[in-house]
DRENBAFI-230635 format. One record per atom (N, C-alpha, C, O, CB): atom name; x, y, z. Coordinates in steps of 0.2 Angstrom, whole numbers, plus 5000, padded with zeros to 4 digits. Glycine has a CB too. Example, Ala and Ser with C-alpha at 12.3 -4.5 7.8 and 13.67 -1.06 7.14 Angstrom:
2
atom lumpa->N east->5066 north->4972 up->5039
atom lumpa->CA east->5062 north->4978 up->5039
atom lumpa->C east->5066 north->4984 up->5039
atom lumpa->O east->5071 north->4983 up->5042
atom lumpa->CB east->5057 north->4978 up->5045
atom lumpa->N east->5064 north->4989 up->5035
atom lumpa->CA east->5068 north->4995 up->5036
atom lumpa->C east->5064 north->5000 up->5039
atom lumpa->O east->5067 north->5006 up->5040
atom lumpa->CB east->5070 north->4997 up->5029
# end
This chain:
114
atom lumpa->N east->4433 north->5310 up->6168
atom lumpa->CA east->4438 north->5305 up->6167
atom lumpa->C east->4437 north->5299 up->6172
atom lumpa->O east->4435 north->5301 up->6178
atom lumpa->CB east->4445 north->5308 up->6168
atom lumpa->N east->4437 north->5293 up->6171
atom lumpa->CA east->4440 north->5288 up->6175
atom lumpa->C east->4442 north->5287 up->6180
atom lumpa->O east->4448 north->5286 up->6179
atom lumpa->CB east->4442 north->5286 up->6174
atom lumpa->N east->4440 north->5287 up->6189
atom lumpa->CA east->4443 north->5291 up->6195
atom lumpa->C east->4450 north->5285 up->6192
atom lumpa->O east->4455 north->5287 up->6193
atom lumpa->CB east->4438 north->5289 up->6205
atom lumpa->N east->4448 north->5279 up->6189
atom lumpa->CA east->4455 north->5274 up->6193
atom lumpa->C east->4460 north->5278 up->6188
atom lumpa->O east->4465 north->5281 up->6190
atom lumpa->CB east->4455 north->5263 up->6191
atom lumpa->N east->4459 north->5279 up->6181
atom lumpa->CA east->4463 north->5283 up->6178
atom lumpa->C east->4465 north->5290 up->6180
atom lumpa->O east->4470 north->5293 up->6179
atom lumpa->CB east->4462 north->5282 up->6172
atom lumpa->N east->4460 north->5292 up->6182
atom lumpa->CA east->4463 north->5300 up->6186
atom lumpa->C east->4468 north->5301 up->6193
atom lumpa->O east->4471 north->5305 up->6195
atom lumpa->CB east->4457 north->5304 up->6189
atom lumpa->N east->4465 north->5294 up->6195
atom lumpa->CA east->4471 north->5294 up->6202
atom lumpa->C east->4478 north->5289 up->6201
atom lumpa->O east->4484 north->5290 up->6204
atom lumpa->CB east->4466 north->5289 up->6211
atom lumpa->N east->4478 north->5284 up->6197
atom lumpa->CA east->4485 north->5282 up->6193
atom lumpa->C east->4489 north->5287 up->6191
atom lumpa->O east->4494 north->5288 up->6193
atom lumpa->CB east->4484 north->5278 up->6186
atom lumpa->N east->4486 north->5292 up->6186
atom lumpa->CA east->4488 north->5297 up->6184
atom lumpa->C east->4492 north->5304 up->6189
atom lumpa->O east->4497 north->5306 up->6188
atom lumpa->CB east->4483 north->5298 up->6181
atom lumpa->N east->4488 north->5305 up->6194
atom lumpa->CA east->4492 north->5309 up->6201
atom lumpa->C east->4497 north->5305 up->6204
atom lumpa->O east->4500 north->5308 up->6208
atom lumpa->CB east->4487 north->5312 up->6206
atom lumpa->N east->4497 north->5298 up->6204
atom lumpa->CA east->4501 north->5294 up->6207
atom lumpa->C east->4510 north->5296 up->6204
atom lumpa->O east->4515 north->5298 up->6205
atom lumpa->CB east->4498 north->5286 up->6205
atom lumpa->N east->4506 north->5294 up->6199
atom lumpa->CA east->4512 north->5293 up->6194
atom lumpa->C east->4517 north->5299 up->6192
atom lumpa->O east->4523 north->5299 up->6192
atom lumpa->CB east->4509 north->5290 up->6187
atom lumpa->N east->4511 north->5306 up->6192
atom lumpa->CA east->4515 north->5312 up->6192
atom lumpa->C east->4521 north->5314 up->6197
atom lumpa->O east->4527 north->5315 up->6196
atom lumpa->CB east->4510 north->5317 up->6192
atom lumpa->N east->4518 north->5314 up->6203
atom lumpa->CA east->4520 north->5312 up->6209
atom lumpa->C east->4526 north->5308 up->6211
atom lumpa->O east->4531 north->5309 up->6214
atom lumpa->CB east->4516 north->5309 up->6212
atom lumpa->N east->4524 north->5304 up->6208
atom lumpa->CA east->4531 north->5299 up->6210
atom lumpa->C east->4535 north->5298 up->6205
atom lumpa->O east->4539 north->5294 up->6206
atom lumpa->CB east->4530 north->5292 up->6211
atom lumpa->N east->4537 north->5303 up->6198
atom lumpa->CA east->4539 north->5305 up->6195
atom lumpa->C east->4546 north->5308 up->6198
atom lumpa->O east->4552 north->5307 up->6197
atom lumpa->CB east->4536 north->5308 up->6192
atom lumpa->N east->4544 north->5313 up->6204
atom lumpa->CA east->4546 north->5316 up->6208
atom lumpa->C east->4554 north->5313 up->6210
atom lumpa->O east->4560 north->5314 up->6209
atom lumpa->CB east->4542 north->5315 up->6213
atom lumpa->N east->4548 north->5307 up->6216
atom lumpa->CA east->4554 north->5304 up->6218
atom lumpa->C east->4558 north->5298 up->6215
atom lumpa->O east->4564 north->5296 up->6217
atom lumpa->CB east->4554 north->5301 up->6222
atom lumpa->N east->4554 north->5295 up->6208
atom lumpa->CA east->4560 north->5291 up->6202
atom lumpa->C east->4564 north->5296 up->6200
atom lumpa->O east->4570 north->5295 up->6202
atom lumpa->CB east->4557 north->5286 up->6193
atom lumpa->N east->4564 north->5302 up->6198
atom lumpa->CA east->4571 north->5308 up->6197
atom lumpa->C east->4575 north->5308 up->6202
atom lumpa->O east->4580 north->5307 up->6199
atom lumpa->CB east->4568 north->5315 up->6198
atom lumpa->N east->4576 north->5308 up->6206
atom lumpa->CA east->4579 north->5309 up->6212
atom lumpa->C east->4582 north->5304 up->6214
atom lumpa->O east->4588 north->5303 up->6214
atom lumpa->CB east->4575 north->5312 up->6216
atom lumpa->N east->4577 north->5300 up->6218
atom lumpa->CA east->4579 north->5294 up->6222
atom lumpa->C east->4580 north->5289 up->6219
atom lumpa->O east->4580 north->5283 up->6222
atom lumpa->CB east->4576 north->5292 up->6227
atom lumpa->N east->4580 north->5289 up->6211
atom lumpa->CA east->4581 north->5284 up->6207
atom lumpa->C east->4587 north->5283 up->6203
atom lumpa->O east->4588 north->5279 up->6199
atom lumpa->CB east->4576 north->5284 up->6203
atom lumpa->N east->4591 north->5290 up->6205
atom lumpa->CA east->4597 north->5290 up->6204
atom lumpa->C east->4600 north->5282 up->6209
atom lumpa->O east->4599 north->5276 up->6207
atom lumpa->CB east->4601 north->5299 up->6206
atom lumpa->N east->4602 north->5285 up->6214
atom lumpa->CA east->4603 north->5282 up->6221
atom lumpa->C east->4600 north->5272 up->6218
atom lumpa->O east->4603 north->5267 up->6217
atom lumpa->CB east->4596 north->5288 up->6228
atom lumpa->N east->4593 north->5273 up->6217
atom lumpa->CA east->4591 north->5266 up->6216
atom lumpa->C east->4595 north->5263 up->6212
atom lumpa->O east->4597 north->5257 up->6213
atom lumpa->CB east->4586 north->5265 up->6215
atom lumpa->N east->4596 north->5268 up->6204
atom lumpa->CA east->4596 north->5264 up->6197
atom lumpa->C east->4603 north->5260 up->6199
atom lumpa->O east->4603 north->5254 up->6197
atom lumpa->CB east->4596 north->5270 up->6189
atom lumpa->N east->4608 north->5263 up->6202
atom lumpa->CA east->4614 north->5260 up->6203
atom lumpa->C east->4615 north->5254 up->6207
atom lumpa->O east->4617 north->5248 up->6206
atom lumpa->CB east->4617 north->5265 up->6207
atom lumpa->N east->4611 north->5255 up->6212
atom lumpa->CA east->4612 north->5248 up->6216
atom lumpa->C east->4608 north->5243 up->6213
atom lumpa->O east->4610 north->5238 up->6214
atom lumpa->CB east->4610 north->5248 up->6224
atom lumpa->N east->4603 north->5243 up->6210
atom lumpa->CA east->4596 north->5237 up->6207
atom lumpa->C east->4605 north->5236 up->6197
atom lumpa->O east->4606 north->5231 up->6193
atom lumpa->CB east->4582 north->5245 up->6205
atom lumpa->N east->4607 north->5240 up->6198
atom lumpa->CA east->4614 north->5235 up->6192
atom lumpa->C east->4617 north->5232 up->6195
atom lumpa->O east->4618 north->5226 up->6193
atom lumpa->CB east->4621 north->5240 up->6188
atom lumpa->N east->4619 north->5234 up->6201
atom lumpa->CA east->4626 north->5229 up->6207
atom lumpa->C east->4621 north->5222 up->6208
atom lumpa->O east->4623 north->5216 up->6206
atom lumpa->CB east->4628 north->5235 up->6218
atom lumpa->N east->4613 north->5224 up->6210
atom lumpa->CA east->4611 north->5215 up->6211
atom lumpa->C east->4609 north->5214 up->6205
atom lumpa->O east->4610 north->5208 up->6205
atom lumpa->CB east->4605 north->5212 up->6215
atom lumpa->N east->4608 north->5215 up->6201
atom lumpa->CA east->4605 north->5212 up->6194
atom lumpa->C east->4611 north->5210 up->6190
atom lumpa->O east->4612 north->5205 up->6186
atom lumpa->CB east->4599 north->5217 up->6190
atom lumpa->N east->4617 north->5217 up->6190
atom lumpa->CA east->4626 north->5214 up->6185
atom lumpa->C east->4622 north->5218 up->6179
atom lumpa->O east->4625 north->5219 up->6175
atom lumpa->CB east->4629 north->5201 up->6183
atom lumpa->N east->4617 north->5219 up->6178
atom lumpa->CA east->4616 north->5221 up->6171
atom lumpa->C east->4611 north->5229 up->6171
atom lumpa->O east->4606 north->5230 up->6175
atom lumpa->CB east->4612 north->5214 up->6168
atom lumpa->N east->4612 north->5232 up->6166
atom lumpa->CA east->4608 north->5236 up->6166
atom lumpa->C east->4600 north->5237 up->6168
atom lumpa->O east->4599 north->5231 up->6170
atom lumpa->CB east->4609 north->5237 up->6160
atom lumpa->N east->4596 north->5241 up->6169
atom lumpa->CA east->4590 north->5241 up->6171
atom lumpa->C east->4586 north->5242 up->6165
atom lumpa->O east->4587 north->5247 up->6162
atom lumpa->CB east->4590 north->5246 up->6177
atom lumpa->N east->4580 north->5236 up->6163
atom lumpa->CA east->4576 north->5238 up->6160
atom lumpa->C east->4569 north->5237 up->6161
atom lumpa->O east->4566 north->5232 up->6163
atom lumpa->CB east->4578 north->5237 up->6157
atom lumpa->N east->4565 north->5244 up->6159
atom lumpa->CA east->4558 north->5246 up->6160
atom lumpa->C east->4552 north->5241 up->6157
atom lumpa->O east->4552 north->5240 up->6151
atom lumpa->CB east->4558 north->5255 up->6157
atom lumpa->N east->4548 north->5239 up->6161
atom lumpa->CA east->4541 north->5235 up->6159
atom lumpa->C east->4536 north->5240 up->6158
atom lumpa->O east->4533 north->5242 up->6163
atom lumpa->CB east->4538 north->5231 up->6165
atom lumpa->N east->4534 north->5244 up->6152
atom lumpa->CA east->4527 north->5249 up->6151
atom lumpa->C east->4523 north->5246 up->6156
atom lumpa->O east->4520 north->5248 up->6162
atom lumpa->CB east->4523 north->5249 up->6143
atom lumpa->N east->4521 north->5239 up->6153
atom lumpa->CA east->4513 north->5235 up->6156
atom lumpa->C east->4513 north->5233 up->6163
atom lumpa->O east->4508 north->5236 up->6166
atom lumpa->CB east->4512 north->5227 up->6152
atom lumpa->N east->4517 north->5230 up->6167
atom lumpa->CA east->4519 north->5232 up->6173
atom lumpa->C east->4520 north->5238 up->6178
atom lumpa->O east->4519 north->5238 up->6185
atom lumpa->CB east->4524 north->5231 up->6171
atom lumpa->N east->4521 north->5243 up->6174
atom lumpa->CA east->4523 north->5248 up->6180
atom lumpa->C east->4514 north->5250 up->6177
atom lumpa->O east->4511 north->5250 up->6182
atom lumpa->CB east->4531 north->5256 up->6178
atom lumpa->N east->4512 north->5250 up->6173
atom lumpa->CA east->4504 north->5253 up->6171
atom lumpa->C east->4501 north->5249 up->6176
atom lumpa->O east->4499 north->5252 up->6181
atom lumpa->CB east->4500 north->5251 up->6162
atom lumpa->N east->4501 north->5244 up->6177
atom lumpa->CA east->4499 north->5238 up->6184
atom lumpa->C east->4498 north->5241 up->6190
atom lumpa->O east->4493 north->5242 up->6194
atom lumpa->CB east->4504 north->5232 up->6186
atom lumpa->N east->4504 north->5241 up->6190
atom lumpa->CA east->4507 north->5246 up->6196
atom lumpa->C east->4502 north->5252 up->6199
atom lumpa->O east->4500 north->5253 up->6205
atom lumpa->CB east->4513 north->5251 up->6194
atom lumpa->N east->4502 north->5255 up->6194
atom lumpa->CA east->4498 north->5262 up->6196
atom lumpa->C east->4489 north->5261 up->6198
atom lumpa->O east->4486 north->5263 up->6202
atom lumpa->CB east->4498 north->5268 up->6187
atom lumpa->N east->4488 north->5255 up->6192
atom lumpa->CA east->4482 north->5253 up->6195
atom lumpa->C east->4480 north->5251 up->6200
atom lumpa->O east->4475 north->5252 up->6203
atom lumpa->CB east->4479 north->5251 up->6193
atom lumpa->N east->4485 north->5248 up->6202
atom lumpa->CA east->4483 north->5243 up->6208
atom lumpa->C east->4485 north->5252 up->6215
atom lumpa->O east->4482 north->5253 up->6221
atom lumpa->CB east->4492 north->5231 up->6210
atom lumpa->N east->4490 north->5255 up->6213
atom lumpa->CA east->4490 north->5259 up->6219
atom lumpa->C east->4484 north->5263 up->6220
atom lumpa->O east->4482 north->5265 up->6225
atom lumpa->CB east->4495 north->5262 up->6220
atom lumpa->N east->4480 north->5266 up->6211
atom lumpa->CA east->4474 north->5269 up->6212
atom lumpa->C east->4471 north->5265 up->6217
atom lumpa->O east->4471 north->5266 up->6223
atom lumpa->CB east->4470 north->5270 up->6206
atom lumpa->N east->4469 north->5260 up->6215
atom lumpa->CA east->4460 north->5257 up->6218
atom lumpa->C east->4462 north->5259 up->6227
atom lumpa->O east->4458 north->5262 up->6231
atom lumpa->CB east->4460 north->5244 up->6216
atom lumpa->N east->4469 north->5257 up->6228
atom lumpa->CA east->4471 north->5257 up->6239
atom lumpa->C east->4469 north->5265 up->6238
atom lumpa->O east->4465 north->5267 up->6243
atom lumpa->CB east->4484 north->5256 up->6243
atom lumpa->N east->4471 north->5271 up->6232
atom lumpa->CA east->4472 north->5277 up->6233
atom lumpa->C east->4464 north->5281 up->6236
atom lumpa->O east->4463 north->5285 up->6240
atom lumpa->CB east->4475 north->5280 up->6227
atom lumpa->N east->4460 north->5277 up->6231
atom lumpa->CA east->4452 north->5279 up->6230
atom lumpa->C east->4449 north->5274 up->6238
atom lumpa->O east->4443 north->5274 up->6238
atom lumpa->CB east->4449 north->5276 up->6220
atom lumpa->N east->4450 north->5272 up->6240
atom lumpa->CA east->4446 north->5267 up->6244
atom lumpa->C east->4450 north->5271 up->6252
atom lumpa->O east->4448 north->5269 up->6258
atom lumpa->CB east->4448 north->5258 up->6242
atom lumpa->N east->4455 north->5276 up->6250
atom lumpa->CA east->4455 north->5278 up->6257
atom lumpa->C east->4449 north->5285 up->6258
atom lumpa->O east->4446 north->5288 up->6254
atom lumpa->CB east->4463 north->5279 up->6259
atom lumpa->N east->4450 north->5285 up->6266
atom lumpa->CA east->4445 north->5289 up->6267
atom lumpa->C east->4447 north->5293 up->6274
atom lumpa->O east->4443 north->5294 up->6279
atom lumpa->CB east->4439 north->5284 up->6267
atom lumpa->N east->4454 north->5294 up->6273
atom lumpa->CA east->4455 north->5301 up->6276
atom lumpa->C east->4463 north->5301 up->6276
atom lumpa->O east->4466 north->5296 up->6274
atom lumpa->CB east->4450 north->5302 up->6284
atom lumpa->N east->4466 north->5307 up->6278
atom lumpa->CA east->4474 north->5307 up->6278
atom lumpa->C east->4477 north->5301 up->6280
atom lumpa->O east->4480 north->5298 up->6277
atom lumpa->CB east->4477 north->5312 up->6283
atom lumpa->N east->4477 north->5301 up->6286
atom lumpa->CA east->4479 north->5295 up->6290
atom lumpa->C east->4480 north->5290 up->6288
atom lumpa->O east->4485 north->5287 up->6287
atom lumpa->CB east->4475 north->5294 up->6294
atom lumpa->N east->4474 north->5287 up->6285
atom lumpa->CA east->4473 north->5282 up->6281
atom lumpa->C east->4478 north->5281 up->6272
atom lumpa->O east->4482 north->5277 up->6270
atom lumpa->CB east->4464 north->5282 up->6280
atom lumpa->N east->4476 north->5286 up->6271
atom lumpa->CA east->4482 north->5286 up->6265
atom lumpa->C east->4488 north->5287 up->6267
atom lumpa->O east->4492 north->5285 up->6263
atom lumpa->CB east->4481 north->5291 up->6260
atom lumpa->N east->4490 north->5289 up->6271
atom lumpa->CA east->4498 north->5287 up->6272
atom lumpa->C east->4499 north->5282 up->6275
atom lumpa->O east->4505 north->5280 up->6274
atom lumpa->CB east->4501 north->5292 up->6276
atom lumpa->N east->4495 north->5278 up->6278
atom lumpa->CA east->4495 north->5270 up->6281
atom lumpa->C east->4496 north->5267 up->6277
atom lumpa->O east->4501 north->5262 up->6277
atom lumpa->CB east->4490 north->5266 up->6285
atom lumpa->N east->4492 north->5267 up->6271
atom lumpa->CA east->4491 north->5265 up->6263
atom lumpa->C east->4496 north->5263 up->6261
atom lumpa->O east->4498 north->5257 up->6260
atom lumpa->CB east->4489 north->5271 up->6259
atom lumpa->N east->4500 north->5269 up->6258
atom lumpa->CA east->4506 north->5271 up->6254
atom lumpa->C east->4512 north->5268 up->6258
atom lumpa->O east->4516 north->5264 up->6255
atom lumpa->CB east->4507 north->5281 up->6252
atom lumpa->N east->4513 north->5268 up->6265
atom lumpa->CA east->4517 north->5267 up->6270
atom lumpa->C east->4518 north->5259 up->6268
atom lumpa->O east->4522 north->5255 up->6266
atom lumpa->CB east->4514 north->5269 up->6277
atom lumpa->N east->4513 north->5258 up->6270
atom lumpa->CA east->4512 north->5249 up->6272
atom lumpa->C east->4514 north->5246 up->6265
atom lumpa->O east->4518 north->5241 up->6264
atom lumpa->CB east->4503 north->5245 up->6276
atom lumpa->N east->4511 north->5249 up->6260
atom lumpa->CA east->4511 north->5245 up->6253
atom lumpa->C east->4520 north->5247 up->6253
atom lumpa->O east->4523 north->5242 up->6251
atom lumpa->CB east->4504 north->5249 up->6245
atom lumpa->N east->4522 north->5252 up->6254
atom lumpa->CA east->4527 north->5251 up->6252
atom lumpa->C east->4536 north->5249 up->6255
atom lumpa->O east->4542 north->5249 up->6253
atom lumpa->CB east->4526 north->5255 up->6249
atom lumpa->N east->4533 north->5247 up->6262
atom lumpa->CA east->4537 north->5246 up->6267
atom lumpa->C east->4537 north->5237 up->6264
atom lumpa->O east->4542 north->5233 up->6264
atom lumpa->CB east->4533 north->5248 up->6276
atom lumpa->N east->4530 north->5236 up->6261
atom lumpa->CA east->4528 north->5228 up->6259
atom lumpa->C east->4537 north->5227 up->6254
atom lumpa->O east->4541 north->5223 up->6255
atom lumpa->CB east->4518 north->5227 up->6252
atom lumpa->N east->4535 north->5231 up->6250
atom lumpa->CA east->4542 north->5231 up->6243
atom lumpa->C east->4546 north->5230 up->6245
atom lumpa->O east->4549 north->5225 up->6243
atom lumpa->CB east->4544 north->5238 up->6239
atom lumpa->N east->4548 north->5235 up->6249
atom lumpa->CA east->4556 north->5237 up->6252
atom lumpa->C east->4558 north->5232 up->6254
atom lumpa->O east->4563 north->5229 up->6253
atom lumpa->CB east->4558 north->5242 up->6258
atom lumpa->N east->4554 north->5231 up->6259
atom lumpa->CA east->4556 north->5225 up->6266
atom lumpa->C east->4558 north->5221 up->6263
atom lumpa->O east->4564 north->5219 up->6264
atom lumpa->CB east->4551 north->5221 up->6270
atom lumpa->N east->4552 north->5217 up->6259
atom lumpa->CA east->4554 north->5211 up->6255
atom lumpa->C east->4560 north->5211 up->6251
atom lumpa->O east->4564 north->5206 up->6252
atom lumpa->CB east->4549 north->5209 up->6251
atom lumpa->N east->4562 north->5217 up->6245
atom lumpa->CA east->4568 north->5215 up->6241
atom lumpa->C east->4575 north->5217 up->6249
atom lumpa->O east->4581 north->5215 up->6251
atom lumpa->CB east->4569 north->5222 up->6231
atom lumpa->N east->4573 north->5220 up->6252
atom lumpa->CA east->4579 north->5220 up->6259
atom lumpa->C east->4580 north->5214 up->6262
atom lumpa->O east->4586 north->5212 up->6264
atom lumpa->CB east->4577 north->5225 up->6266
atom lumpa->N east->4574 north->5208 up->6262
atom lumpa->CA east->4577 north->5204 up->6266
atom lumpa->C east->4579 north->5196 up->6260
atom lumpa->O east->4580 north->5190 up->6261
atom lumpa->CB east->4571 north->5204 up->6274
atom lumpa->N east->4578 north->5198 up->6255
atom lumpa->CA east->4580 north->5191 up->6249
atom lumpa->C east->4587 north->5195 up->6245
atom lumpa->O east->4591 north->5191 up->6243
atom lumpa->CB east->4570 north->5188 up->6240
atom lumpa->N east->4589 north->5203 up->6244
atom lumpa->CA east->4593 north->5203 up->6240
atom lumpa->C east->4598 north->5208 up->6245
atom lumpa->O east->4597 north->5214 up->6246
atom lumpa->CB east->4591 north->5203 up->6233
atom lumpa->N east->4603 north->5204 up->6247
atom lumpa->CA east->4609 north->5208 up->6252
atom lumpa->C east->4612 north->5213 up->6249
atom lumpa->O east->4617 north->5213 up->6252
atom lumpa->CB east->4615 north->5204 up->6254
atom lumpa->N east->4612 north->5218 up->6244
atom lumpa->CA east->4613 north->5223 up->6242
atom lumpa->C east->4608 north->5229 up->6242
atom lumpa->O east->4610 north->5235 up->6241
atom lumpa->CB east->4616 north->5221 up->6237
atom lumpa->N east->4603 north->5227 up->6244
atom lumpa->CA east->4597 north->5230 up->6245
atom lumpa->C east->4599 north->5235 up->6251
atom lumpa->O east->4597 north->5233 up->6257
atom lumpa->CB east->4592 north->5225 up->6244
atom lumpa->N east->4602 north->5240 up->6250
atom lumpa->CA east->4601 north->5243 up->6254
atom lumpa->C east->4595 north->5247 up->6259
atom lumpa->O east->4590 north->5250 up->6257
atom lumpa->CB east->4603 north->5245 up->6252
atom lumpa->N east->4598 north->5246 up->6265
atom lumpa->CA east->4591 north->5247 up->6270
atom lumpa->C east->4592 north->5254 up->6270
atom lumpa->O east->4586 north->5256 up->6268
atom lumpa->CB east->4591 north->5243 up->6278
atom lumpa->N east->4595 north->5258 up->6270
atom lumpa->CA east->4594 north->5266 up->6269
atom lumpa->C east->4588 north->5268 up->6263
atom lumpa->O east->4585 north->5273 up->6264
atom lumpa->CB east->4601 north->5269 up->6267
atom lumpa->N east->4588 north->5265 up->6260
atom lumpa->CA east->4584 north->5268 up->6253
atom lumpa->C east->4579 north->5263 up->6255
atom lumpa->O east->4574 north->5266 up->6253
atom lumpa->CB east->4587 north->5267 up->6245
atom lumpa->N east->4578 north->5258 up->6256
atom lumpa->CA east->4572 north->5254 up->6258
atom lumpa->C east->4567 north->5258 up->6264
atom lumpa->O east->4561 north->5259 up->6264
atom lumpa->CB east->4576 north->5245 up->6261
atom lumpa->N east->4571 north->5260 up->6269
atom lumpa->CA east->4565 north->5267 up->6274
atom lumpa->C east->4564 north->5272 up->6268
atom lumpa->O east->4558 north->5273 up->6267
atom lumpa->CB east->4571 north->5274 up->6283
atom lumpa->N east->4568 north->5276 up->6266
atom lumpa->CA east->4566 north->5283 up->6264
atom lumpa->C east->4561 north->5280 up->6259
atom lumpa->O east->4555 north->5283 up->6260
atom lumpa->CB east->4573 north->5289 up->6259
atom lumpa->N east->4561 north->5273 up->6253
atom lumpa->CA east->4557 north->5272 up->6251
atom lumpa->C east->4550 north->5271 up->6253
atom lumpa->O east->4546 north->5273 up->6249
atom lumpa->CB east->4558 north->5270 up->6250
atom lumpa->N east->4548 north->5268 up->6258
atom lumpa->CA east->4544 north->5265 up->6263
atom lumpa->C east->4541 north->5275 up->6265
atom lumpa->O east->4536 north->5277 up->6264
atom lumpa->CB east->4549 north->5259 up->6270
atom lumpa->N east->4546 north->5277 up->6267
atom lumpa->CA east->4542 north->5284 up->6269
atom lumpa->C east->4539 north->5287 up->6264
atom lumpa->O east->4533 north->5289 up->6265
atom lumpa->CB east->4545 north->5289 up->6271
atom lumpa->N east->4542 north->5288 up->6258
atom lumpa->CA east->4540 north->5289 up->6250
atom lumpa->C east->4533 north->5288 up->6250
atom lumpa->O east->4528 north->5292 up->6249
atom lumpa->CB east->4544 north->5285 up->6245
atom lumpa->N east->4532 north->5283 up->6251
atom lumpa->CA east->4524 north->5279 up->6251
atom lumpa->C east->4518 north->5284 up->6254
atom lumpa->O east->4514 north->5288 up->6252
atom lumpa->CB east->4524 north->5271 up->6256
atom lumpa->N east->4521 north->5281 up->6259
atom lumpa->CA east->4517 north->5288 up->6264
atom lumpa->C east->4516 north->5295 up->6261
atom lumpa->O east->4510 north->5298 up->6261
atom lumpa->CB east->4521 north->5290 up->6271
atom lumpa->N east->4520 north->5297 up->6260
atom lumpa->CA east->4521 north->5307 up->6259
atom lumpa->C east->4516 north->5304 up->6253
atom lumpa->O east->4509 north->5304 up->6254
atom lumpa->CB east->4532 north->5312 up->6255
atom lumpa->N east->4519 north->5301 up->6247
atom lumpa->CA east->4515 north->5302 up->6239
atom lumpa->C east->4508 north->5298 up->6239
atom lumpa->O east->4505 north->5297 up->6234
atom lumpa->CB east->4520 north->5298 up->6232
atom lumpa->N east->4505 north->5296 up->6245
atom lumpa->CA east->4500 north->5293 up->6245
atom lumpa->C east->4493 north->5297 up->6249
atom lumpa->O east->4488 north->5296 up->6248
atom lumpa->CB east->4503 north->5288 up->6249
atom lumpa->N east->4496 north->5304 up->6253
atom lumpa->CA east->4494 north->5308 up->6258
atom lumpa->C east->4493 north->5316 up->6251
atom lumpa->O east->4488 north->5319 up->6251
atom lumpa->CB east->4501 north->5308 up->6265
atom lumpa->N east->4500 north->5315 up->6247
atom lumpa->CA east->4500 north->5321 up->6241
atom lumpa->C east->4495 north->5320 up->6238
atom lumpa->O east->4491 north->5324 up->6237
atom lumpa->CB east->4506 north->5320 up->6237
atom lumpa->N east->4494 north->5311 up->6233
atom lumpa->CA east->4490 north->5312 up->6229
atom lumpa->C east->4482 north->5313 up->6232
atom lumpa->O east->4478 north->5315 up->6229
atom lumpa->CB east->4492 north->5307 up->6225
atom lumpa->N east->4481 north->5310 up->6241
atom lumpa->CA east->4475 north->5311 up->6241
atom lumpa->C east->4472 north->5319 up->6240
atom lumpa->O east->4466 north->5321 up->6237
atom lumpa->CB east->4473 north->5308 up->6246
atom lumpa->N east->4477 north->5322 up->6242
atom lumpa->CA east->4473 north->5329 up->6243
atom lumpa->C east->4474 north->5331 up->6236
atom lumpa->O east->4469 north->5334 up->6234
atom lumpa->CB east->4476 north->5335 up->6248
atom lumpa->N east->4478 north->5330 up->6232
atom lumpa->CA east->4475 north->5332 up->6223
atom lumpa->C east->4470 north->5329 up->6221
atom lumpa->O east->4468 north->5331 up->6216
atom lumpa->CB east->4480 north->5330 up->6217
atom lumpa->N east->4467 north->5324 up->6223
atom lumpa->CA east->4461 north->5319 up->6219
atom lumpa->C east->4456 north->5324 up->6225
atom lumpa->O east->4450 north->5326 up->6222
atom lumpa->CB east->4461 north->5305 up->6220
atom lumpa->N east->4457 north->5325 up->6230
atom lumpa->CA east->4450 north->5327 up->6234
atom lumpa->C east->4449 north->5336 up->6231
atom lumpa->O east->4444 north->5339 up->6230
atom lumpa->CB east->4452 north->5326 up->6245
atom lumpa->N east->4455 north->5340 up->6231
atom lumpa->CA east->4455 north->5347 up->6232
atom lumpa->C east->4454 north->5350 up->6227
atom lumpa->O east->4451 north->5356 up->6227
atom lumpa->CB east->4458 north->5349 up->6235
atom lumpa->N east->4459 north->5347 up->6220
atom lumpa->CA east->4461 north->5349 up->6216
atom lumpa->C east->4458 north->5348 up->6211
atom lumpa->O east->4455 north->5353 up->6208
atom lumpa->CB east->4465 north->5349 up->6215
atom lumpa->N east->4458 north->5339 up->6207
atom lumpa->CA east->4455 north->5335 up->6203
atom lumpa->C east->4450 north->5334 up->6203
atom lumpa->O east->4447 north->5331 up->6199
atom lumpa->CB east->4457 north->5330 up->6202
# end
């Protein structure tokens, strides 16, 4: 298989995880700024996954993938925390940690498992 499509793919399983969960929590507040339902981009989030494979596969040890996942996603948070004032900063950290943990998870499935 395709490392980029094998490591999108453990991403995504992974963070299935925490869109279940902590996406309860998000889906709510991202209606309050937007006033309108939430709706999903296929092509977009597929983007997504690639651009987080390529950071996923180019790292090269724990450490590094959690700096990875961390920084790329403290980049997200930060940014909609500091342009949209309902953006809560509680979920903007746990997210930002999110990064780290599923960044650190998927490496050791692409090194140990996959």
């Amino acid at each position: 298989m395709n490392p980029y499509l094998k490591a999108a793919f453990i991403l995504l399983c992974i963070d299935l995880l925490w869109l279940g969960t902590g996406g309860i929590f998000a889906r709510a507040m991202f209606e309050r700024i937007q006033g309108a339902p939430l709706s999903f981009r296929f092509v977009s989030a597929g983007l997504v996954y690639f651009f987080l494979a390529y950071l996923l596969l180019e790292t090269t040890s724990y450490k590094q993938a959690f700096m990875h996942g961390l920084c790329t996603y403290a980049v997200y948070d930060l940014t909609n925390h500091a342009i949209f004032e309902k953006y809560d900063w509680r979920l903007a950290a746990a997210d930002t940690l999110w990064g780290g943990i599923l960044f650190v998870s998927a490496r050791y499935l692409l090194k140990n498992v996959f």
